[in-house]
C-alpha positions, 0 to 999 in steps of 0.5 A: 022825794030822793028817799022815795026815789032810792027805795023804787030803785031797790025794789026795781033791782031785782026785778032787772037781775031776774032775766039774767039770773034766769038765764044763767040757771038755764045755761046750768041745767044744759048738760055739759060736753066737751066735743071735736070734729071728725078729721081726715088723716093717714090710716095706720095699721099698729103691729106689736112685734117681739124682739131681743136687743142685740149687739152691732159687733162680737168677736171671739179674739184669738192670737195671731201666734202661739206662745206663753201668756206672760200678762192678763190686763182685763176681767169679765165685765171690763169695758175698753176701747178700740186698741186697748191691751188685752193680753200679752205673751212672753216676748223674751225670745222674739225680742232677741231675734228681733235684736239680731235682724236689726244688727244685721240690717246695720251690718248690711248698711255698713257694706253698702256704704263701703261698696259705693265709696269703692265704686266712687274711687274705680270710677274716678281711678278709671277717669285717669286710666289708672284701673280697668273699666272692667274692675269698674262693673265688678265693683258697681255689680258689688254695690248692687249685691249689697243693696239687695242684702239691704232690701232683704235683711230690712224685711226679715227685721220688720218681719220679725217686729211684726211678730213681736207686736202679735204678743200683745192682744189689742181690743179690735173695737169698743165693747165689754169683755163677756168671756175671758178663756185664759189664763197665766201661763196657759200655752195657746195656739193660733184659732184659740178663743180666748176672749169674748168681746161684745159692743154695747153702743149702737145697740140694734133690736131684731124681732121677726116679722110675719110675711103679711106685714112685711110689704106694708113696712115702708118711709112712712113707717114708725116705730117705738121701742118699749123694754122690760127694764125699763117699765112705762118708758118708750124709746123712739127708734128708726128703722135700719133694715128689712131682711127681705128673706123669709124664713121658711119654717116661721114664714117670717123675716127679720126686722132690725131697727137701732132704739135711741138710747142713752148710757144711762138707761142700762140695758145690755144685749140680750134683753127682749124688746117690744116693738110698736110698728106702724105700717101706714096703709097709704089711706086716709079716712075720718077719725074720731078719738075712741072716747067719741063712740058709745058701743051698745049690746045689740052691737051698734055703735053710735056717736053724739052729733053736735048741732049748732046753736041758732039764734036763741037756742042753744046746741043740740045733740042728735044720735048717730050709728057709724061703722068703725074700721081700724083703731090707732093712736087712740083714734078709731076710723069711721068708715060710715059716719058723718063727714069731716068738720062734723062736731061730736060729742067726746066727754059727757055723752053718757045719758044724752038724750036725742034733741037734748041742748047741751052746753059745750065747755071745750072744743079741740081736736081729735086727741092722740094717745097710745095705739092697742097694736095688733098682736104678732101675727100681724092679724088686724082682728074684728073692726071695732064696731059694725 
């Protein structure tokens, strides 16, 4: 009897699987498809803008007085900090004028301590009626005199000390040395050039900006930098400044914004920069991912609309026709289409079919990815669909 009863169990086995097996090759031939809701979100309006990197500072360094170039401490290409020693001149003759106003101060010291110690014994003399009051004032009109000389002898030194220092020519900020115009033994004259220096750190970009545009830069702005040499990499930046004054001959201002970079990315000034602004519209509006929109011939453009599961029945899918607007961050506005919180079909809606059931494998939101900026004339261009 067991026996008997084991072999009914075998034979009834597969006849118990036969529904789930079913079930599992017809959940195989659904087509599968990944979907997303369409969302609410800002609308942004991209603009590619052109530019160069440029320094914060640059200086032409010159000397404050003329004299003989005695020592060169720096080459082209040198990096120094603010206060380093550049050049010097040959000091030999106005250290020793310097030299001869500090003896002279010395002396004049010397004369009022002696004019204050004769004041001091007038007036104790003048105490006991052993000299007149008015040898007294001579004697304090001397200390004052003496003073004086003090006061002006002190000036001419540190005039001349000043001079002395002129001969070294010091960095006034940060940078490299781009040109260098002098040379060892060279004469120069107060206004000669001779040093270039240029800051490299707090590099700025400044790119023009086409007079439409320039009302739509605001707080809510961003914008990313990209650069020749630095290929596939984006530097985020922020904006500094919008020179609200438009050149009349390229009827464009100048936009400067500072790029986040780092010493070891390499670039210098001069090196030209690609601007990726985004200028919001103060508008929001449904998005879907660009990925969500099938464009045909006749020029529509469509979507796959994802209806839900009921009961036993499996998800379907029904096509849609949208009118598109603006396109940003890899995301496309809808300006007619379904509402937002609407499922639609993202990956796997080639070849589908109205009322098709469709198995769905994934269910995110709306991706973001790399915006198609406008070109530099600021023009937004045709909408992607119609």
């Amino acid at each position: 009897m067991a026996a008997a009863g084991a072999v009914a169990l075998i034979l009834a086995a597969p006849l118990l699987a036969a529904p789930a097996v079913a079930q599992e090759r017809g959940q195989e031939r659904l087509a599968p498809v990944d979907v997303v809701e369409v969302r609410e979100a800002p609308i942004v309006r991209p603009v590619a803008l052109s530019g160069s990197l440029t320094s914060p500072r640059r200086a032409e360094l010159s000397p404050a007085i003329a004299g003989l170039v005695q020592a060169l401490h720096v080459e082209i290409g040198d990096r120094v900090a603010a206060g380093d020693l550049l050049l010097q001149l040959d000091r030999d003759l106005e250290r020793l004028t310097l030299d001869q106003a500090q003896a002279a101060v010395r002396e004049a010291e010397a004369d009022l301590a002696e004019a204050n110690r004769r004041l001091e014994v007038g007036r104790r003399l003048a105490e006991r009626r052993s000299l007149p009051e008015n040898e007294v004032d001579t004697r304090a009109a001397v200390v004052r005199m003496a003073r004086h000389r003090l006061a002006r002898l002190e000036a001419e030194a540190a005039y001349e000390a000043g001079r002395l220092d002129r001969h070294d020519l010091r960095a006034p900020f940060a940078g490299v040395i781009a040109e260098r115009h002098a040379e060892l033994g060279e004469w120069v004259e107060p206004g000669d050039s001779l040093m270039h220096l240029v800051a490299v750190d707090g590099l700025l970009i400044d790119a023009p900006v086409p007079q439409d545009v320039m009302p739509r830069i605001g707080p809510g702005s961003t914008v990313m930098a990209r650069f020749d040499a630095l290929p596939g990499r984006e530097v985020p930046a922020r904006i500094r400044t919008l020179v609200p004054v438009s050149d009349p001959r390229s009827r464009s201002a100048v936009l400067r914004v500072v790029p986040d970079l780092t010493p070891d990315m390499g670039v210098v000034p001069g090196m030209s920069a690609t601007l990726d602004l985004r200028p919001q519209t103060g508008a929001t509006g449904s998005v879907v991912p660009r990925d969500a929109l099938l464009r045909h011939p006749d020029g529509r453009v469509t979507l796959w609309v994802v209806e839900p599961a009921d009961g036993e029945n499996a998800a379907t899918v029904r096509e849609q026709r949208v009118r598109t607007g603006l396109q940003f961050d890899g995301l496309v506005e809808l300006r007619e289409g379904p509402p937002p919180g609407t499922q639609v079909v993202v990956h796997g809606n080639e070849g589908l079919r109205p009322e098709q059931q469709v198995r769905i494998r994934e269910t995110g939101p709306a991706p973001a990815s790399e915006a198609a900026p406008e070109p530099l004339s600021g023009s937004s261009g045709p909408p992607a669909g119609g």
